[in-house]
C-alpha positions as CSV (number, residue, x, y, z in Angstrom):
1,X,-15.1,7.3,62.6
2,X,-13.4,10.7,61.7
3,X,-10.3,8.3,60.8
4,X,-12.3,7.0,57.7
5,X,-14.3,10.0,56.8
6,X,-11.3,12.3,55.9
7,X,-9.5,9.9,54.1
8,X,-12.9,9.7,51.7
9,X,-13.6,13.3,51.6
10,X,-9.6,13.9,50.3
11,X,-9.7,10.9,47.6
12,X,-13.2,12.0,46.8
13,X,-12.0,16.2,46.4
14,X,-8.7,14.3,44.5
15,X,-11.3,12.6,41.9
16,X,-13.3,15.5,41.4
17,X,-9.9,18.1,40.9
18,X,-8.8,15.4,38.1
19,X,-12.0,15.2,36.4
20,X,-12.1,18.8,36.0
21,X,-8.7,19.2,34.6
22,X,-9.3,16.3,32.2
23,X,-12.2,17.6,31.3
24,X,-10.7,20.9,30.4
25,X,-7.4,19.3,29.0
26,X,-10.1,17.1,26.4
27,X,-11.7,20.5,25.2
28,X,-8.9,22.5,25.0
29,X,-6.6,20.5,23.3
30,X,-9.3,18.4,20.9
31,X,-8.2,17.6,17.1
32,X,-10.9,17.5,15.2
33,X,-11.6,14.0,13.4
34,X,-12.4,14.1,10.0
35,X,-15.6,12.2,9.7
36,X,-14.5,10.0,6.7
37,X,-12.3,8.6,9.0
38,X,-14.3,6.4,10.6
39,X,-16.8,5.6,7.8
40,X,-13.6,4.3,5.7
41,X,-12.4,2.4,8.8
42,X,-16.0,0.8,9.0
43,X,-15.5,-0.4,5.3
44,X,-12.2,-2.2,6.6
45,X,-12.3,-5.8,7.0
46,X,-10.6,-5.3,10.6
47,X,-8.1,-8.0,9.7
48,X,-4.9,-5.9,11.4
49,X,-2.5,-7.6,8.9
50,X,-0.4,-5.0,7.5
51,X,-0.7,-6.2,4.0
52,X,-1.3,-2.2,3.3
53,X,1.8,-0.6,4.5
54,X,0.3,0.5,7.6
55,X,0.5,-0.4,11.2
56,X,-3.3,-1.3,11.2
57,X,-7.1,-0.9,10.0
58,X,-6.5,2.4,11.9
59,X,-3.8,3.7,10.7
60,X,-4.5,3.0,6.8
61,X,-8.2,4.6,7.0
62,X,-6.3,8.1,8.4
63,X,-3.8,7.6,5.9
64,X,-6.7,7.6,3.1
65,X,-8.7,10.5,4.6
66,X,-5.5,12.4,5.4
67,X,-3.1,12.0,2.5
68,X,-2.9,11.0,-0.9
69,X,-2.6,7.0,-0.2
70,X,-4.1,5.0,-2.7
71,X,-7.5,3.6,-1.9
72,X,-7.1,0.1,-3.3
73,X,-4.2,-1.2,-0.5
74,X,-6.2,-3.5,1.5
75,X,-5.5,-6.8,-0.2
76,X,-7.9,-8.6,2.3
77,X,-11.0,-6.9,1.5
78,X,-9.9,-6.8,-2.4
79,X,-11.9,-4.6,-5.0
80,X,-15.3,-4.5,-3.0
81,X,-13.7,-2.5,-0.2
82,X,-11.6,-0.5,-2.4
83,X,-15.2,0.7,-4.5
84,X,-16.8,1.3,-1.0
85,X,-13.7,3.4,0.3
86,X,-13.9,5.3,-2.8
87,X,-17.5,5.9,-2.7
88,X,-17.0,7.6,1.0
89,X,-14.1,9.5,-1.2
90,X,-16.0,10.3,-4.0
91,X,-13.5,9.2,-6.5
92,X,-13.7,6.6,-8.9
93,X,-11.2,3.5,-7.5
94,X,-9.1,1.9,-10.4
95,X,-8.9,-2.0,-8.5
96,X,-5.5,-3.7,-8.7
97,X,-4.9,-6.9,-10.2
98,X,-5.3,-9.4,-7.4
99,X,-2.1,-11.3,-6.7
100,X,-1.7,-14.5,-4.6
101,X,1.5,-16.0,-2.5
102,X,3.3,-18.9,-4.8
103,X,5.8,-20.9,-3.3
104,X,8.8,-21.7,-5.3
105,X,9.1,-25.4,-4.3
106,X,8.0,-28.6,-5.9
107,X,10.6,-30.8,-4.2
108,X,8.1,-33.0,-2.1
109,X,9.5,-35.7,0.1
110,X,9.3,-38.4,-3.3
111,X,11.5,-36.4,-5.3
112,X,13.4,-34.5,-3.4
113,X,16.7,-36.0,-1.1
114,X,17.9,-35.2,2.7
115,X,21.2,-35.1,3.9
116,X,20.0,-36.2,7.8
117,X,17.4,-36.7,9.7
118,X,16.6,-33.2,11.7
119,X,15.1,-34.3,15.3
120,X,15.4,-30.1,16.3
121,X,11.8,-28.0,16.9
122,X,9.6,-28.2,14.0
123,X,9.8,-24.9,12.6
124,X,11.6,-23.6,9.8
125,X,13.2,-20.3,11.2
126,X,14.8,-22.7,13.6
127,X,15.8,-25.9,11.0
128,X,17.4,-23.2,8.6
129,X,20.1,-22.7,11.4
130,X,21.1,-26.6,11.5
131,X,24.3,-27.5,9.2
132,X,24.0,-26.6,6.3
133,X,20.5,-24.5,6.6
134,X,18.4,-27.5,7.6
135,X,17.9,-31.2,6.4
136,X,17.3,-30.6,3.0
137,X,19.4,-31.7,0.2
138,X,18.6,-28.9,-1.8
139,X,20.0,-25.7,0.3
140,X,17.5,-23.7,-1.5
141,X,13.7,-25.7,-0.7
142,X,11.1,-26.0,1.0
143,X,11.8,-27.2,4.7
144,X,8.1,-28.2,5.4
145,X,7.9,-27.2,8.9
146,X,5.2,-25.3,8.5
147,X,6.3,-21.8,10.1
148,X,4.6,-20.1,7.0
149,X,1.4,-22.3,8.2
150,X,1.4,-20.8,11.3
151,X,1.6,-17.2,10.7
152,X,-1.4,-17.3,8.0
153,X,-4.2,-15.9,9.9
154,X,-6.7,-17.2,6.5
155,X,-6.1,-20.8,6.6
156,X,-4.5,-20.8,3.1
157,X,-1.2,-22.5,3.8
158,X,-0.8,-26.2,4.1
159,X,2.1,-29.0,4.3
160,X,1.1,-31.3,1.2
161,X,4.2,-34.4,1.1
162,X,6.7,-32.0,2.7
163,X,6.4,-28.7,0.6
164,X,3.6,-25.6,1.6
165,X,1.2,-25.2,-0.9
166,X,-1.1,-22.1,-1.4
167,X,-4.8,-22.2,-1.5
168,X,-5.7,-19.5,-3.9
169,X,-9.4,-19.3,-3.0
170,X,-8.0,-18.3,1.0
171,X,-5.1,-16.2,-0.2
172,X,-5.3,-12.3,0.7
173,X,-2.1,-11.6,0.1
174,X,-1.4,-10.4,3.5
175,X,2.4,-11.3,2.9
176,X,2.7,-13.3,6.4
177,X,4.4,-16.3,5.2
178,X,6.8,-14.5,2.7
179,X,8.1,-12.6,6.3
180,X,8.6,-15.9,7.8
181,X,9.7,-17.7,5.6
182,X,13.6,-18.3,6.1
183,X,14.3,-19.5,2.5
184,X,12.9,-16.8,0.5
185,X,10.9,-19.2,-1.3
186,X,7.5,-17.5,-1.5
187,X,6.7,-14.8,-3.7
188,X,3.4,-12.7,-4.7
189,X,2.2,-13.3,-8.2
190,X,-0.8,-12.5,-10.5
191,X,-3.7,-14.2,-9.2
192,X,-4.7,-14.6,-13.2
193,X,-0.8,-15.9,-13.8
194,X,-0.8,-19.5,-15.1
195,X,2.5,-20.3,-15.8
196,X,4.8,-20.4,-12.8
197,X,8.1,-21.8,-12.4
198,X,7.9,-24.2,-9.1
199,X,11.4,-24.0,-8.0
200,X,14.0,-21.7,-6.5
201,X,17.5,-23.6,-6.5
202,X,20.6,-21.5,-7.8
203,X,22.5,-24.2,-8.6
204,X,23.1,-25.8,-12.2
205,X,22.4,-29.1,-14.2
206,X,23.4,-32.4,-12.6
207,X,24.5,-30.6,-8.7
208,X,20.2,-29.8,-9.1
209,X,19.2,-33.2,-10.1
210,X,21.6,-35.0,-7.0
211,X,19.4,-33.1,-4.9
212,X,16.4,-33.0,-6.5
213,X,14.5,-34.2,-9.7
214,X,12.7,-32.2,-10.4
215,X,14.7,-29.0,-10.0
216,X,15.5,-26.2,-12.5
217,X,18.5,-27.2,-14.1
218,X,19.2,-24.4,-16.3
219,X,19.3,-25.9,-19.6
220,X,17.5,-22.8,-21.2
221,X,15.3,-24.7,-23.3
222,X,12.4,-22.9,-21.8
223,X,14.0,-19.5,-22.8
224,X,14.5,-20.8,-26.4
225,X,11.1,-22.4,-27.2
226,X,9.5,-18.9,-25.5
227,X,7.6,-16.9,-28.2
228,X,7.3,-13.8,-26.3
229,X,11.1,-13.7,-24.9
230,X,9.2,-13.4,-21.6
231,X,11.4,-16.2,-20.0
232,X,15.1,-15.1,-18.9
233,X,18.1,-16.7,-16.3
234,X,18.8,-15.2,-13.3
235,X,21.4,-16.8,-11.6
236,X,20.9,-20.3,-13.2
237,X,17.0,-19.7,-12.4
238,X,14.2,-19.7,-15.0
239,X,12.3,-16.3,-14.1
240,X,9.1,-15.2,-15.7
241,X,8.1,-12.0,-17.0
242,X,4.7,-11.6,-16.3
243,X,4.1,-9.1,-18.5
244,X,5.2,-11.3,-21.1
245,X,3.8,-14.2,-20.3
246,X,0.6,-15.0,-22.8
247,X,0.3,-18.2,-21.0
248,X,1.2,-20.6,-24.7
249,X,2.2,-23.5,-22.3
250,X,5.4,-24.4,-24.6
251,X,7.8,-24.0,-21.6
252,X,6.0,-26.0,-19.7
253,X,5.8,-29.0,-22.4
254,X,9.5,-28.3,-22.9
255,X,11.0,-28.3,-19.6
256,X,13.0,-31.7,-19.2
257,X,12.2,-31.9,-15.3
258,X,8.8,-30.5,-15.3
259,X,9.0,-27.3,-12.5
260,X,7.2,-25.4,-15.3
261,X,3.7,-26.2,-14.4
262,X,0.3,-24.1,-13.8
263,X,-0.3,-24.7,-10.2
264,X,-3.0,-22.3,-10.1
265,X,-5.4,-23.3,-12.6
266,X,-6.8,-26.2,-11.5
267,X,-8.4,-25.2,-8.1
268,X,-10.9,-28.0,-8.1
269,X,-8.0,-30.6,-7.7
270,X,-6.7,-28.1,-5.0
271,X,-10.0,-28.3,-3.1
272,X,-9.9,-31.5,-3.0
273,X,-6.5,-32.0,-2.6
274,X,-6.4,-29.3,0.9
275,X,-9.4,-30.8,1.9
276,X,-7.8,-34.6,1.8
277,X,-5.3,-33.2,4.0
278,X,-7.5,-31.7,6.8
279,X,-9.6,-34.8,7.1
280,X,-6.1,-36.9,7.4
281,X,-4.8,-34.4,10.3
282,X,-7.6,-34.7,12.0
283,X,-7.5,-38.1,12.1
């Protein structure tokens, strides 16, 4: 019996000793938490993506309290958050234009060629590694694998004939799939932007259209027909200065191949089109 009992009594005096000292240790070396703190983390969408900067909902709502970082980072919870943050703040919050991802691809399985047939894991990081840098005829386009699918936590990514398309009304701009994405083919842009130039291939005239029709072939006539000079080539690419942009349309109508377009204006065909696609997978 006295076998057991001391055994208890010493892990018993052993608890008690710890407690003590951890109880001391907590008063004596407590930092004080500004209140805010947790009031702006409470305004937080808790969506841990790191869009911010930071390493988490945490770690931005200290960064606000404690330092001059502006209030209007959390792309998830957009300008309601942001006015709520700065009410705990007492400042007035100037919201930043929403942007959205955009992938620079419109080379879908009917227009655009592949050099073999890939029978390696499904995933892009993986396909990009194959000769060549993966299937695709154009070195430069979508894979359609899907890894950018995958890593979107807000459902806003999906394969539509072979190329990822953004759904705007999901987008946070969280930037998951532009981390992923092997081909640096996804980009942020103005959620309000509707001209956009759907392609990314660096290559020039007929090499683009062996590979793909509808690829930028950098025959400048966009740059010559825009009013506002907002259109420029960068290495044999179209590139759009937003800034510039007044949205006229007359690239668009001009482009021989038609990857000028305005993906993100008609969102009811994009409901419908997303939506097509989810009843079809889960068929």
């Amino acid at each position: 019996m006295n076998s057991l009992i001391y055994p208890v009594i010493s892990i018993g005096g052993l608890g008690l000793v710890f407690g003590v000292v951890l109880g001391y240790a907590n008063k004596k070396f407590h930092v004080p938490v500004d209140p805010k703190i947790p009031l702006v983390r409470e305004a937080l969408p808790s969506a841990n993506c790191g869009a911010c900067g930071y390493a988490g909902c945490d770690a931005y709502a200290a960064a606000v309290v404690e330092g001059d970082t502006p209030l209007n980072l959390c792309s998830v919870g957009g300008s309601s958050v942001a006015e709520k943050i700065g009410e705990i703040m007492g400042v007035t919050v100037e919201t930043a234009n929403p942007q959205v991802a955009f992938v620079k691809c419109k080379g879908t399985c009917t227009v655009s060629k592949e050099r073999y047939v890939y029978d390696g894991i499904k995933d892009c990081r993986q396909a990009v590694i194959a000769p060549g840098g993966g299937p695709k005829a154009c070195v430069d386009g979508c894979l359609g694998f899907a890894s950018c699918v995958r890593a979107c936590e807000f459902n806003a990514l999906h394969i539509i004939d072979g190329v990822a398309v953004v759904y705007k009304d999901n987008c946070v701009a969280c930037g998951a799939c532009i981390e992923v994405c092997p081909k640096d083919l996804i980009e942020f842009v103005p959620a309000s932007q509707e001209v956009l130039i759907e392609c990314n291939s660096k290559l020039k005239g007929k090499t683009v259209k062996d590979n793909c029709s509808v690829g930028c072939i950098a025959c400048q006539m966009c740059v010559k027909v825009c009013p506002t000079q907002a259109i420029t080539m960068v290495n044999n690419l179209a590139t759009i200065d937003f800034e510039k942009c007044v949205h006229c349309g007359k690239c668009a109508a001009k482009c021989p191949t038609k990857v000028i377009s305005k993906p993100l204006k008609d969102q009811v065909n994009m409901s419908e089109t997303v939506e097509a696609v989810k009843t079809a997978e889960t068929k």
